[in-house]
N, C-alpha and C positions, 0 to 999 in steps of 0.2 A: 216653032221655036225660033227666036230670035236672039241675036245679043247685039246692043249699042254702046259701043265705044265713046269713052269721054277723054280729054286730056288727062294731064297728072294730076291737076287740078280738080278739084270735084266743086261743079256748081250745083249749089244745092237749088238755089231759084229754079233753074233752067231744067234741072233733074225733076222737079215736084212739075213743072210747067209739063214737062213733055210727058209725065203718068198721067197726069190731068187729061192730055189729051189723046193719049192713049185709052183711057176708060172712057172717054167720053163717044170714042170710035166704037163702030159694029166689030170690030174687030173677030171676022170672020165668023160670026154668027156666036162666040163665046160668053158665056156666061160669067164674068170675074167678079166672086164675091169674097175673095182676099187677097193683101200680097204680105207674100211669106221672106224675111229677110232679117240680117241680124241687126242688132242694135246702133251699128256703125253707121246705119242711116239714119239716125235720129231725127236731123237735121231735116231731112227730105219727107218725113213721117210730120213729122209737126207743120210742113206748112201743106200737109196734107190734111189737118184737122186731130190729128192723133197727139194721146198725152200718156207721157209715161211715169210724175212724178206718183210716190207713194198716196196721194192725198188728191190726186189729181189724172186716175186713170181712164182714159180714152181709147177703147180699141176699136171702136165701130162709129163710123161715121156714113151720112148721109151718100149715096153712091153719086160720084161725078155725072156719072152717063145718063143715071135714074133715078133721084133722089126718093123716089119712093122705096128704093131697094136700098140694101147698109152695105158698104164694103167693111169690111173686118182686115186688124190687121193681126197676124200671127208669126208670132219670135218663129226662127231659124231653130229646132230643137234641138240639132245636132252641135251648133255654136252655143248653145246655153248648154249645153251638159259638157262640153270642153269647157267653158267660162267658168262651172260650176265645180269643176274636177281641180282644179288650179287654184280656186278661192279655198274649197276646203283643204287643201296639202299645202298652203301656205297659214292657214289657222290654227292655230296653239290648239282651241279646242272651242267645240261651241255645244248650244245645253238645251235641248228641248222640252216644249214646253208641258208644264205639270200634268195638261189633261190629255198627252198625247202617252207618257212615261204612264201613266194608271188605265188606261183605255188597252193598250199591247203589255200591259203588266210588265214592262221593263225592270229592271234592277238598277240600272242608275238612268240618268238624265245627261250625262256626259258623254259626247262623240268625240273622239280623238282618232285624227287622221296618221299621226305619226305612228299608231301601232298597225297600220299597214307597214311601212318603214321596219316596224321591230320584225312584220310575219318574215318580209323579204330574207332580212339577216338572220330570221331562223331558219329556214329550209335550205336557205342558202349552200349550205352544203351536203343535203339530203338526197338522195337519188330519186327517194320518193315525195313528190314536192304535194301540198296542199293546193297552193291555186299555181298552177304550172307556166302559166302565161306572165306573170309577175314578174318584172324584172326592173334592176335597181333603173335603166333608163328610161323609166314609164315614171317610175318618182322623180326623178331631176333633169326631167325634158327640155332642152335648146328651147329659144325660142320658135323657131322652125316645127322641130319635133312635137311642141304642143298642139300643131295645126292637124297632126295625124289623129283621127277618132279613137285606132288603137291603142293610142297611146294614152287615154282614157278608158276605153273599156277594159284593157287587161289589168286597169285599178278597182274601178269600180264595176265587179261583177259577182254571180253569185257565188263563185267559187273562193274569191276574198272573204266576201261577208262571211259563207258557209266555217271557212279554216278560222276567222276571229272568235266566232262564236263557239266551235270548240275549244278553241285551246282559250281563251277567257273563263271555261267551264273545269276545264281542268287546271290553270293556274288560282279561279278562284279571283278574276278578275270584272268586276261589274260593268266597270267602264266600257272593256275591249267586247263582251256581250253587249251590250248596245249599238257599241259600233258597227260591228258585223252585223244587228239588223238594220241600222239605219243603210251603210255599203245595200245590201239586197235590197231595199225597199226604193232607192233610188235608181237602181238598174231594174227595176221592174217595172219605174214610169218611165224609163228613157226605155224599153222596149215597147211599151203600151202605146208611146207618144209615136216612135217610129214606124208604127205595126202597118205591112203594107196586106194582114192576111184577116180574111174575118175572125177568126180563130184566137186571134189576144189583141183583137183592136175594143177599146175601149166603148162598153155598152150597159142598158140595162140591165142585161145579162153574164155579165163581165165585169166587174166593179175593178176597182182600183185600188182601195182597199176595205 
């Protein structure tokens, strides 16, 4: 374990320069066939042969040290599922697509984040709460506080989904039943994606969905 301090500065040349020749090192007998980082190194990723546009995706390139071997590079999952927790509680609402809604027999095709917002202000004053961890400062996190995983997971978890999906059953609400499965179906790849145990790491055996 190492870490290399840079100024305030971030030289992106000098940054991809020094991976460069870092993988190109024995580096103590290790075998590095990824680097896992978030997207704020783009810059450092692309003059490492890596491409992220939609039309234009590159995630494995030639290995520096061994061109016959690929380095791969892999998103930071835990900064994409805070990335991802923030895009959608900032979205009106978004609509999936037709052959996903008939394959899970959904009711509607509409996910709406904001009836998270409504579960909060319902239990809100309930002694016995539905998803217990929920609280209104997990919806309208500082910038700072967005940096806390919790402050994602106590949104999107199965106990959110679970209380959407009732009470959408019982208001007779189509929309907020979808939401609640899409909430659970997303905290089930950020556990999948996370899983440090054989037991829910992603397999043959194990599907996803």
């Amino acid at each position: 374990m190492a870490y290399h301090f840079c100024g305030s500065k971030n030289n992106t040349n000098g940054a991809a320069k020094f991976l460069e020749e870092l993988l190109r090192s024995d580096f103590v007998g290790l075998n590095v066939i990824g680097i896992v980082c978030y997207m704020g190194n783009g810059g450092i990723l692309k003059q490492l042969g890596f491409r992220f546009e939609s039309e234009n995706m590159v995630y494995k390139v030639p290995h520096p040290g061994n061109p016959a071997k690929t380095l791969y590079f892999i998103p930071d999952t835990v900064h994409v599922f805070k990335s991802l927790k923030e895009m959608l509680m900032k979205s009106i609402q978004i609509c999936l697509p037709d052959d996903t809604v008939a394959r899970y027999n959904l009711p509607s095709k509409v996910v709406r984040m904001d009836q998270v917002k409504w579960l909060d202000k319902e239990q809100s004053d309930s002694v016995l709460k539905f998803a217990l961890k929920l609280k209104d400062s997990d919806l309208n996190a500082t910038h700072f506080q967005k940096m806390k995983v919790t402050r994602s997971t106590n949104v999107i978890s199965s106990q959110v989904g679970g209380a959407l999906i009732h009470r959408g059953e019982k208001h007779d609400d189509p929309s907020m039943i979808t939401t609640g499965w899409f909430i659970k179906q997303f905290r089930r790849w950020f556990s999948i994606v996370t899983s440090r145990h054989q037991g829910t790491a992603l397999s043959y055996h194990n599907g996803f969905l």
